[in-house]
C-alpha positions in Angstrom: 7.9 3.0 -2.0 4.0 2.3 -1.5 2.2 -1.1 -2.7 0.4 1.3 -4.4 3.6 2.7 -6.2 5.0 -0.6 -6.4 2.6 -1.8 -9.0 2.9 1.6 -10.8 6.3 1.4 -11.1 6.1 -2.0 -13.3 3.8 1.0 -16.1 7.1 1.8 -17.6 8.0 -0.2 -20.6 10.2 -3.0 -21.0 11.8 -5.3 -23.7 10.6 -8.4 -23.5 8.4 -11.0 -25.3 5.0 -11.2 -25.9 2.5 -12.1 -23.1 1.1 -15.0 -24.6 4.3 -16.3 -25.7 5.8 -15.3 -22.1 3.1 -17.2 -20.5 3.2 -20.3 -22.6 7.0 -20.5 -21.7 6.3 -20.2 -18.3 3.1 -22.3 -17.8 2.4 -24.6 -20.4 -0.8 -25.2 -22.7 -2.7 -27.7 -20.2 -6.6 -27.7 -20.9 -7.9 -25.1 -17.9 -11.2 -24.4 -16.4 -13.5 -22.0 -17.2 -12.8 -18.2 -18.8 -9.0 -19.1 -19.8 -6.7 -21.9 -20.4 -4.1 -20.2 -17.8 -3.1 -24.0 -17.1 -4.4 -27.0 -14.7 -7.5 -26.6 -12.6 -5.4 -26.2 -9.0 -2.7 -23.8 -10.3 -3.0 -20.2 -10.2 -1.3 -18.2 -12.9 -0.9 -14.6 -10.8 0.4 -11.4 -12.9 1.8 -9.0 -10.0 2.5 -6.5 -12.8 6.5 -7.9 -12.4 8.4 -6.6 -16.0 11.7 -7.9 -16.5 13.4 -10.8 -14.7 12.7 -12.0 -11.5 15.7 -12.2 -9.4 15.9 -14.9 -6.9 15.4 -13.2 -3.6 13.1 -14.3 -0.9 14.6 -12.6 2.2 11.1 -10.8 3.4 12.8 -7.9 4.4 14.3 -6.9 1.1 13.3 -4.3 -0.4 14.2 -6.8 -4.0 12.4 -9.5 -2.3 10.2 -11.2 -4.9 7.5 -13.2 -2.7 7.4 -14.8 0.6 5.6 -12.6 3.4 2.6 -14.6 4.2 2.7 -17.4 1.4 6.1 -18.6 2.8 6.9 -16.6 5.6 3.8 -16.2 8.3 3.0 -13.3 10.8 1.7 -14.1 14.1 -1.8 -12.5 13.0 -3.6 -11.1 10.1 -4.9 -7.8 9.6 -7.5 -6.9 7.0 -6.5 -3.3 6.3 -10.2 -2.8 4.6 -12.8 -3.7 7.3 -12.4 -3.8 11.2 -12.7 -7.8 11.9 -10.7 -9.3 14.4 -6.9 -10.7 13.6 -6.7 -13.7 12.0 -4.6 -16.3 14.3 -1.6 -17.5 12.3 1.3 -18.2 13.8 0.1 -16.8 17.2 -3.4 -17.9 18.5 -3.7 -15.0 21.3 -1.8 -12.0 22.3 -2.9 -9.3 25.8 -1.8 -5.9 26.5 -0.4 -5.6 30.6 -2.5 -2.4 32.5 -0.5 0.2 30.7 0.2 -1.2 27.9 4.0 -1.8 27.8 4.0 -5.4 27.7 2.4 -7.4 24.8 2.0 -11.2 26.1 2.2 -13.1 23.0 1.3 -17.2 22.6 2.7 -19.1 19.7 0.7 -21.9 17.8 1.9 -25.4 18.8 2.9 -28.4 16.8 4.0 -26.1 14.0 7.3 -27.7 12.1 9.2 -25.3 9.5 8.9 -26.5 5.7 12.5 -28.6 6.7 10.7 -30.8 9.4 12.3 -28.8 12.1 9.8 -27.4 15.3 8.7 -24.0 15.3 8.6 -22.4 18.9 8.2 -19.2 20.5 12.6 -18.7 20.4 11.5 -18.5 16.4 9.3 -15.5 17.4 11.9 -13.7 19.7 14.7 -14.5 17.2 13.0 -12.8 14.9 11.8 -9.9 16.4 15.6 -9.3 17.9 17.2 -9.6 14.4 14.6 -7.0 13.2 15.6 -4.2 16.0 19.2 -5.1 15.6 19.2 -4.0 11.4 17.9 -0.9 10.6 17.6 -1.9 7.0 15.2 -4.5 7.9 13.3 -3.0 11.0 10.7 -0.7 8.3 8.4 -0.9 11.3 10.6 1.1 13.9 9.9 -1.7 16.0 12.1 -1.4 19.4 10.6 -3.8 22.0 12.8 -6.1 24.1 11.6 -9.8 24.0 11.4 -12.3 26.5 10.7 -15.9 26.2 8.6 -17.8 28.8 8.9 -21.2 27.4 8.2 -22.8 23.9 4.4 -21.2 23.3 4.9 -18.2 25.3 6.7 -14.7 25.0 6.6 -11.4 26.1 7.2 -7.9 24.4 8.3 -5.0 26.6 8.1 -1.2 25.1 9.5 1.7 27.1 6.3 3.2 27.0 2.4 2.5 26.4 2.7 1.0 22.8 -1.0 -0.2 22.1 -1.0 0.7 18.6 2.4 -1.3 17.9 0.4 -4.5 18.2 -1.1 -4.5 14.6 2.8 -3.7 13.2 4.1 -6.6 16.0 1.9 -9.5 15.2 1.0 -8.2 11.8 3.6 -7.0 9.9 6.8 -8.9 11.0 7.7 -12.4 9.6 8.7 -14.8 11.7 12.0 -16.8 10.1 13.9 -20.1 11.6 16.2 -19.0 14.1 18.3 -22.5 13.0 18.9 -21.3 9.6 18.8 -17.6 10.0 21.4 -17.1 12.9 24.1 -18.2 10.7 23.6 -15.5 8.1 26.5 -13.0 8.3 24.4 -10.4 7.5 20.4 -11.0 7.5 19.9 -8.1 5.7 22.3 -8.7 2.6 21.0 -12.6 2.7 18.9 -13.4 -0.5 17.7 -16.4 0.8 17.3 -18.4 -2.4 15.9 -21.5 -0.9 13.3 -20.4 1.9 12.5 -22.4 4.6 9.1 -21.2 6.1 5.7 -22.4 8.0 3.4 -20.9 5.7 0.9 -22.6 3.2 3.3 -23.0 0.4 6.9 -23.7 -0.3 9.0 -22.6 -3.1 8.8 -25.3 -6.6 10.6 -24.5 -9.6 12.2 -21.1 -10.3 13.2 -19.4 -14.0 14.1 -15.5 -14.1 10.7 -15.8 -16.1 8.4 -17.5 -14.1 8.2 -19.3 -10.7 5.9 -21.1 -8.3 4.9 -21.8 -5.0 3.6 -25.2 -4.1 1.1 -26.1 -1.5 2.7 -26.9 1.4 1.9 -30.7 2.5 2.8 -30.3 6.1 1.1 -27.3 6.4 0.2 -26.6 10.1 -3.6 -25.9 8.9 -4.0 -28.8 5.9 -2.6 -28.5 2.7 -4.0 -25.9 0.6 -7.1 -26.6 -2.2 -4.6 -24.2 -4.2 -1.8 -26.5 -5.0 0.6 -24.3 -7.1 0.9 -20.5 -7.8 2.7 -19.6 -10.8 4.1 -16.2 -11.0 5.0 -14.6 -14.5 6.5 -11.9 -16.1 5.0 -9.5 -18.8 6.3 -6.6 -20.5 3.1 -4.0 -18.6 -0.2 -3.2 -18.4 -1.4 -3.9 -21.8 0.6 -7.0 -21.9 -1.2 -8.1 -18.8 -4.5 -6.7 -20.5 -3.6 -9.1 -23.2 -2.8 -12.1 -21.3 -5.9 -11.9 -19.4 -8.3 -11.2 -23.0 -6.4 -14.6 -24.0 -7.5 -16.4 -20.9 -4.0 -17.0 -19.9 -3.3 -15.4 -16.2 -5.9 -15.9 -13.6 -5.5 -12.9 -11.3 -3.6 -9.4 -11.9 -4.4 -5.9 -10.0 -3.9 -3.0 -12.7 -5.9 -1.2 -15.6 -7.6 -2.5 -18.4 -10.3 -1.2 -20.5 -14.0 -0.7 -20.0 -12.7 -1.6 -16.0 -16.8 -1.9 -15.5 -17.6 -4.3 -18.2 -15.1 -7.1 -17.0 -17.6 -10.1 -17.0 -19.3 -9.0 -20.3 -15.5 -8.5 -21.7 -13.6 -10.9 -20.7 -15.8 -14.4 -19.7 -15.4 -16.2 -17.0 -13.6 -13.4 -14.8 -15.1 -10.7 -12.4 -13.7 -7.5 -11.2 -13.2 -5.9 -7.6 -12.4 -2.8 -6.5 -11.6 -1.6 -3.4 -10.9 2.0 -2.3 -7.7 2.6 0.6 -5.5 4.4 -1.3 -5.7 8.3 -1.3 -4.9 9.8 -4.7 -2.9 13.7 -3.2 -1.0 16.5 -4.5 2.2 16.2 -2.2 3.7 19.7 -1.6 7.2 20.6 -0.6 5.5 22.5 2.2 7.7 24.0 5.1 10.1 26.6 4.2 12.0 26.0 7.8 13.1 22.7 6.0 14.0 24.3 2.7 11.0 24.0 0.7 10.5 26.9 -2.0 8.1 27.8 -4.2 4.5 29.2 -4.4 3.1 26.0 -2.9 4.9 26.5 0.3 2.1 29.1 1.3 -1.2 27.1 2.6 -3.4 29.9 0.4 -2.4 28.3 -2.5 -2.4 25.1 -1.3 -6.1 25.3 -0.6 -7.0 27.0 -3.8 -5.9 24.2 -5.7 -8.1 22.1 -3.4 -11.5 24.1 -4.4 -10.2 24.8 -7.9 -10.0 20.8 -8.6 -13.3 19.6 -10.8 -12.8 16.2 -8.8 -15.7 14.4 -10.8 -14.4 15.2 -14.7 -10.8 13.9 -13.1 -12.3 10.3 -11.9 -14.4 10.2 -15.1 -11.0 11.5 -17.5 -7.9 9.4 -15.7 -9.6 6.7 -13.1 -12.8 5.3 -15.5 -14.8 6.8 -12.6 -13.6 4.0 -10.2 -12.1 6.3 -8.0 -14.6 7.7 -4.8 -14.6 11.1 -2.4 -11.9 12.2 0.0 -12.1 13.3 3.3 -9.5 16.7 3.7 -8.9 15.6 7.4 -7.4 11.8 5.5 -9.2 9.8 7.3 -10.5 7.2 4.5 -14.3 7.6 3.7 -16.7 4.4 4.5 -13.8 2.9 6.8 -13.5 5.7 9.3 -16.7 7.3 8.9 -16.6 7.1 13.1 -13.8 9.8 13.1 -14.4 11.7 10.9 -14.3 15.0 12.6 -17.5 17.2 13.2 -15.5 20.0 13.0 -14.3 20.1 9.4 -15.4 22.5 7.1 -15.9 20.0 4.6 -16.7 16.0 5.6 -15.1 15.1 2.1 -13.6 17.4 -0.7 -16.2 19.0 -2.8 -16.5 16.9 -6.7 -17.2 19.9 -8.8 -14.7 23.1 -9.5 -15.4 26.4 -7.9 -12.5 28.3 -9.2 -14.5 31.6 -7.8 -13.9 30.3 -4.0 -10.0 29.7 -5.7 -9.5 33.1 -6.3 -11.2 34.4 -2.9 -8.9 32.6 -0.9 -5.8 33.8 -3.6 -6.8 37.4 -3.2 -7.5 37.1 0.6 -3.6 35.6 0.9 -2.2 38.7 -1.0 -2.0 37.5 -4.7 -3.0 39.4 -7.4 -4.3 38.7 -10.7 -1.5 39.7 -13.8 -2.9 40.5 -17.4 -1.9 37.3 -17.9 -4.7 36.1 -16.1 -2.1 34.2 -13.6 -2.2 35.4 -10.1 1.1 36.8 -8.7 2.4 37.8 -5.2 5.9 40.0 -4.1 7.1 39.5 -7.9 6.5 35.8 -7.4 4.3 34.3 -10.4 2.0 31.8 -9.5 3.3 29.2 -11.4 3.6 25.8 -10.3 5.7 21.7 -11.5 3.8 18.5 -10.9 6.2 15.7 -11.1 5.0 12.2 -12.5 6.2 8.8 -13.6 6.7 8.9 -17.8 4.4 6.1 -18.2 2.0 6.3 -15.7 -1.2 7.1 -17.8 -3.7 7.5 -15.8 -1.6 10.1 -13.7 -0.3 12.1 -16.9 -4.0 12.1 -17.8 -5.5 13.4 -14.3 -2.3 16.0 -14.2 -3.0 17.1 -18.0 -6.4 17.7 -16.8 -5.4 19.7 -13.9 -3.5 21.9 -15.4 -6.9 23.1 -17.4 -8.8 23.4 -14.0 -6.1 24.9 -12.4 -5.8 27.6 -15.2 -9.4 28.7 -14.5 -8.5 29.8 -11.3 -5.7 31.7 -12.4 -2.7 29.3 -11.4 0.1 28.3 -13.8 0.7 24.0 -13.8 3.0 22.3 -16.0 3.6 18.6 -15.7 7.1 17.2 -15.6 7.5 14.0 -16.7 10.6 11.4 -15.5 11.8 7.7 -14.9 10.2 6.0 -11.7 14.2 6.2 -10.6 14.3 10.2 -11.2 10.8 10.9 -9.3 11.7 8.6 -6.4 14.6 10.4 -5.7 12.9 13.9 -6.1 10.2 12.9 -4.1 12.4 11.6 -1.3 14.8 14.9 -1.2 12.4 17.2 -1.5 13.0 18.5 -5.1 9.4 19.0 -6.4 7.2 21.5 -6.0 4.0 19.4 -6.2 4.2 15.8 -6.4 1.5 13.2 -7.5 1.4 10.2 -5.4 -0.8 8.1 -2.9 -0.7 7.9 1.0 -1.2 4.5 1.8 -2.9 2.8 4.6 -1.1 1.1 7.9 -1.0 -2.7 9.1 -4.8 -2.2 10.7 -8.1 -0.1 9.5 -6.7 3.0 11.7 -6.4 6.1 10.3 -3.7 6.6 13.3 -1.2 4.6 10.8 -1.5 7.1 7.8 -1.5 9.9 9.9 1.6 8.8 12.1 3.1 7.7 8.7 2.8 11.0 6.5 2.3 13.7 9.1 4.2 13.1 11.5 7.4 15.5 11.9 9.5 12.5 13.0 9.4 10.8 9.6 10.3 13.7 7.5 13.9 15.7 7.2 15.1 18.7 5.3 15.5 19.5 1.6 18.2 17.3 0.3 17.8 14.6 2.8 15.6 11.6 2.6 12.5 11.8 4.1 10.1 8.8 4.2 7.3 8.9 3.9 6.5 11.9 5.1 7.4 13.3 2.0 5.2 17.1 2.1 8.2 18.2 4.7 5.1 18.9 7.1 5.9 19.1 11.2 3.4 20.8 13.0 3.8 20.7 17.2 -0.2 20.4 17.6 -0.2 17.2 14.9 3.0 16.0 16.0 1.2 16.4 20.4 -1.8 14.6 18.5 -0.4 11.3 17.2 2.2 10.7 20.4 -1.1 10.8 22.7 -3.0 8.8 20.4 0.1 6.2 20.3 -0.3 5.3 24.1 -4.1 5.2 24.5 -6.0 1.9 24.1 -7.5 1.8 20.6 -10.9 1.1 22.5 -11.3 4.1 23.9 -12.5 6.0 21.3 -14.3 8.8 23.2 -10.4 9.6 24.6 -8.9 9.3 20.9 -11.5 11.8 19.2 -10.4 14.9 20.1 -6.5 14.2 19.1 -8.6 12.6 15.5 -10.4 16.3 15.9 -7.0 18.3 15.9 -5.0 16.5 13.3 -7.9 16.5 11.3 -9.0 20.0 11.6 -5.3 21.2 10.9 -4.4 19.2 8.3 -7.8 20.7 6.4 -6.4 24.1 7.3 -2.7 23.4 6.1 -3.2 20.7 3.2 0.4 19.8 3.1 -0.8 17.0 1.3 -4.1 18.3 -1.4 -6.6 15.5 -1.4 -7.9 14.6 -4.9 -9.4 11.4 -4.6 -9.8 7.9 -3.3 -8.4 5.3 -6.1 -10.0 2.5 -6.6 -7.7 -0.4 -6.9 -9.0 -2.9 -9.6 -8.3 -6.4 -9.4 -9.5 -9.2 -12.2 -9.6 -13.1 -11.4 -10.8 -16.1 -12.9 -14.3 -16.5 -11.2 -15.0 -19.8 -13.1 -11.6 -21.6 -12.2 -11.6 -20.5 -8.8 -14.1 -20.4 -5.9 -13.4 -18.3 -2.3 -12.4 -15.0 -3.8 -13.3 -11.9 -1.8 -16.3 -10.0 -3.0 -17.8 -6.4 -2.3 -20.2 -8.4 0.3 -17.1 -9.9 2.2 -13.8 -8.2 2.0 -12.1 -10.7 4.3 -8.5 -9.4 2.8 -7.8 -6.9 0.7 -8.1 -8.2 -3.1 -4.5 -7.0 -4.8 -2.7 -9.7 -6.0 0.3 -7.8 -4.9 -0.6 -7.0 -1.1 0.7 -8.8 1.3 -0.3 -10.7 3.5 -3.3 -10.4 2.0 -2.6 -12.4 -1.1 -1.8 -15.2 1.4 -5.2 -15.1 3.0 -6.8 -14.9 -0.3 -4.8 -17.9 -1.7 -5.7 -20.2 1.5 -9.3 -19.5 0.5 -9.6 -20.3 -3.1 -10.3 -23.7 -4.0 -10.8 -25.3 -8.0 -14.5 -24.8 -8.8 -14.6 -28.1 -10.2 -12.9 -30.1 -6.8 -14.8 -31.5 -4.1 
């Protein structure tokens, strides 16, 4: 499941209390600063869209984990997935590729002690990286270096083949654990870890099913944190968060609320961000080798729906018109405005309807208009399922509103509503015609990541097996050629990586296994008054959702009480 999917999940509707009461439960009445009373002046009250219990697992490489990557749990470097800056030391301060890049030299902080008072050293490091290639459950990554270590700061990474672009998933994406506690866990994997022990900025303080916080840690290798408690509630869903932030009573949530542009003038004392990575697609069951079926399998219809969208009346309609352009070739607008290929018809998908050029390409494919006024082909009726979340209102609304557009251009939609559970499962085994979903973005500002991720034919499987995420079923040998040589050249040598951006680019325009609609913009609200150091449009040092990780973590070590010295 996606970050992006993770938060929409928490849209469908649960018994529970009421926000305010929730939060009063969980955090008190204490006088606060600024916009809200959300409790003391150093403690963060953070709504990560959570609905139901919390159950207490902190294993970072649980899929039910509830918190930890980054707060509690450190990588070696940080990433900002939004801007290229350099990585962020954490628990490494430097890392070199050897000539061909199959060996990654890594060096580990010093004088680094784990929240228990024991030392952290590089064994930590290789420990960690050795239980994640051993479990498949927990190695999300694919991660399949042999590690070496040279002594207590030093270690070395060895990859059977030139593995530049693993570097950002290595030192980025993997949490390094105590090898003292964690190698006498039967089964890491299984392991809730209830009571973390960690070297980041904050430790695990009290814990209710409703609520629970993270303290700053004391002995924390860079100074305690200004922040010195995050409280995590709760709610029942969106408009409960909506609620609790009108009332002045959670300090930071990513999700909708109303009048999204008006956030300052609505709700005083908070501002509003928003950031665009996510890429709002139609995902088609595409290939009928792996047992697609259905009009969409045919890449004529798949591109009509790409000119027939009206793109702007969808981002005013569903997204409050926070949402931005697409590039058909997916690589992300702004961000990768470098590669973005020349040789693309279009540099990003056209914002207005032109259900004329719809029909052109219909009629050029072999489809013929009925006196229905729904196009038709070999007794096959253009007709077409969109599967979405029940719950999910912004999608329901942009899929509604297709279905309108779509009709003008004489193709048949009908939206088919289900749990999260149900479309998860559809999505994964290939039952759906047409899917609405997001591709997200990888553990660095590459498009490489997506592409490798979504495209590739190695991460997808046939009709009734799981594929993830490359969910459209899509395996083409050119793409496929494309992202193998692009995953053994230097990232540096971009004049050698533009023609395999070119050719995945360029085909993936051609094909649309995946039909671009839009770039969502992912909203985040936080209490400007109580806290200083959050990222702004002008300096996007991390990305702003309150449930990305690490990101969060980078965001939290920043903020400080606008009233402390």
């Amino acid at each position: 499941m996606t970050q992006h999917a993770r938060w929409r999940r928490t849209r469908r509707a649960m018994a529970g209390a009421a926000a305010v009461a929730l939060l009063a439960a969980g955090c008190g009445s204490g006088g606060g600063n600024g916009g809200g009373t959300s409790g003391p002046a150093d403690t963060l009250v953070a709504y990560t869209g959570q609905a139901g219990d919390y159950q207490r697992n902190f294993n970072p490489y649980a899929p039910t984990m509830i918190e930890g990557p980054g707060n509690i749990f450190e990588p070696l470097f940080f990433y900002n997935v939004v801007r290229d800056d350099a990585p962020v030391p954490r628990l490494g301060t430097d890392y070199s590729w050897n000539e061909t890049g199959t060996e990654l030299s890594i060096t580990t902080r010093e004088n680094v002690t784990w929240s228990d008072g024991e030392p952290f050293t590089a064994h930590d490091v290789a420990f960690t990286f050795d239980m994640v290639r051993a479990h498949p459950t927990m190695n999300a990554i694919g991660f399949d270096g042999e590690s070496e270590v040279v002594d207590d700061t030093h270690l070395v990474v060895r990859f059977a083949q030139p593995a530049y672009l693993e570097a950002p998933t290595v030192l980025g994406k993997l949490w390094i654990v105590p090898e003292h506690i964690w190698s006498t866990f039967e089964d890491p994997a299984q392991n809730t870890v209830q009571d973390p022990v960690g070297t980041g900025p904050f430790v695990l303080g009290d814990f209710k099913p409703q609520a629970f916080t993270l303290a700053a840690n004391p002995d924390y290798w860079d100074g305690e944190p200004a922040l010195k408690n995050i409280r995590f509630v709760s709610l029942s869903g969106n408009q409960a968060g909506a609620d609790a932030l009108a009332a002045g009573r959670i300090d930071f949530q990513t999700g909708p609320v109303p009048d999204l542009h008006n956030v300052e003038r609505n709700y005083p004392g908070y501002r509003a961000i928003t950031t665009h990575v996510f890429q709002i697609a139609l995902f088609t069951c595409s290939d009928t080798v792996l047992g697609c079926t259905g009009p969409q399998t045919d890449p004529a219809v798949r591109r009509a729906i790409y000119h027939a969208l009206d793109r702007t009346q969808l981002n005013a309609l569903a997204y409050q018109d926070t949402a931005a352009e697409i590039s058909p070739g997916f690589a992300l607008p702004g961000r990768d405005d470098a590669v973005i290929s020349d040789q693309l018809t279009d540099r990003v998908a056209p914002m207005e309807a032109d259900p004329a050029r719809a029909e052109q390409v219909l009629q050029e494919a072999g489809w013929s208009k009925g006196g229905d006024g729904v196009y038709a082909k070999d007794g096959e009726k253009l007709s077409l399922s969109v599967r979405v979340v029940s719950g999910w209102t912004d999608v329901i609304t942009a899929a509604d509103t297709m279905t309108q557009q779509l009709k003008a251009a004489g193709i048949e939609l009908t939206v088919a509503q289900s749990s999260w559970n149900e479309w998860s499962d559809a999505r994964g085994r290939g039952d759906f015609e047409l899917v609405f979903d997001s591709l997200y973005p990888g553990p660095s500002p590459d498009p490489y990541y997506s592409y490798n991720y979504f495209f590739h034919g190695d991460n997808t499987a046939p009709v009734g097996e799981v594929a993830n995420p490359n969910f459209a079923r899509y395996d083409h040998s050119e793409v496929n050629a494309a992202l193998d040589a692009l995953q053994q050249l230097d990232p540096a040598d971009t004049a050698a990586r533009q023609p395999h951006f070119d050719t995945i680019q360029t085909r993936l325009e051609a094909d649309m296994p995946y039909i671009p609609v839009l770039t969502g913009g992912t909203t985040s609200q936080y209490n400007a008054e109580k806290f200083t150091g959050w990222p702004t449009a002008e300096d996007l040092y991390a990305f702003p959702a309150v449930w990305q990780r690490p990101d969060n973590s980078q965001i939290y070590l920043n903020l400080k009480p606008a009233g402390g010295e």
